[in-house]
C-alpha positions as CSV (number, residue, x, y, z in Angstrom):
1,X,18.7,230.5,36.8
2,X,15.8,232.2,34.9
3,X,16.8,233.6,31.3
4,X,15.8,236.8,30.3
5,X,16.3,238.7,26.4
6,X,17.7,241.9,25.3
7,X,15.9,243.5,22.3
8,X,17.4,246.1,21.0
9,X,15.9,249.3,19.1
10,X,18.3,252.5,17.6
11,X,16.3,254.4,15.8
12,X,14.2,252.0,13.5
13,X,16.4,249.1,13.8
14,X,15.7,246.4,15.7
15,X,17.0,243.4,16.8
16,X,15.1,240.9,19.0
17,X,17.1,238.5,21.5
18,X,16.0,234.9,20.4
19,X,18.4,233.3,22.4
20,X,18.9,235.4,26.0
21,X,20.6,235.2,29.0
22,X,20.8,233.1,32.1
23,X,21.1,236.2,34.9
24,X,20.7,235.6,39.1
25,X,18.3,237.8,39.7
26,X,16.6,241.0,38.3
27,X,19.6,243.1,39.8
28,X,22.4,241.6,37.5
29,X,19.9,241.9,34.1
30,X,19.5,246.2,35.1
31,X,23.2,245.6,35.3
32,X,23.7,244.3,31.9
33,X,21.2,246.7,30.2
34,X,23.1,249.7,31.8
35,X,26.8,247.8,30.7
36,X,24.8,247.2,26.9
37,X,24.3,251.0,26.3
38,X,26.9,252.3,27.3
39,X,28.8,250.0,24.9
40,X,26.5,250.9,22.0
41,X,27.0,254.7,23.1
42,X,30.7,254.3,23.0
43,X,30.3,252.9,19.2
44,X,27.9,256.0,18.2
45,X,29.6,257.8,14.8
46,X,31.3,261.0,16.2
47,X,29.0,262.2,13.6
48,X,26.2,261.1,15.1
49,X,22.6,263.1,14.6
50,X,21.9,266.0,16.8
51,X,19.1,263.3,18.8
52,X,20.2,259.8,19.4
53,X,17.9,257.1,21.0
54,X,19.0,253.4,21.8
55,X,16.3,251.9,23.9
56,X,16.9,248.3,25.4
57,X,14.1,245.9,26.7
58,X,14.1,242.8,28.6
59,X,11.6,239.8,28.7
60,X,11.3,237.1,31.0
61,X,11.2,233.1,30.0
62,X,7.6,234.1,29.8
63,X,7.5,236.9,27.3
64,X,6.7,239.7,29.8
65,X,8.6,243.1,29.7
66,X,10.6,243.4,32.9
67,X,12.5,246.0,32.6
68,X,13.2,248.8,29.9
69,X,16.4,250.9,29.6
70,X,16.9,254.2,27.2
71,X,19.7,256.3,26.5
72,X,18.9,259.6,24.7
73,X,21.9,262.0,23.2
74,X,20.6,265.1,22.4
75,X,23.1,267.9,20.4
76,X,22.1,272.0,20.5
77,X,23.6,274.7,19.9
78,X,23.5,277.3,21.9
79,X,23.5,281.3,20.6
């Protein structure tokens, strides 16, 4: 099974994958990005800032981006 990684950035954190995943195809790896933010959106403060952005990228075995996954939360107030 081909490995892929899962880098993470909130904000400007980072956090690179150095070790990945082993994932059937490219279906189950858009799986597991969706599944990773909305973990990471669950964990958000409740006092999170009025704009949130969590973006999660995959890489093949080779290095190449494959796929790239954002959640935005965006807070206004309305008059």
């Amino acid at each position: 099974m081909p490995r892929f990684f899962l880098d993470v950035q909130d904000g400007d954190a980072q956090v690179r994958d150095e070790d990945g995943q082993e994932f059937a195809d490219l279906k189950a790896v858009r799986r597991d990005a969706v599944l990773a933010l909305s973990e990471m959106a669950r964990a958000l403060p409740r006092a999170a800032t009025d704009r949130q952005e969590i973006i999660v990228g995959v890489r093949d075995e080779t290095g190449k981006s494959v796929l790239t996954a954002t959640l935005s939360l965006v807070v206004r107030w309305t008059d």
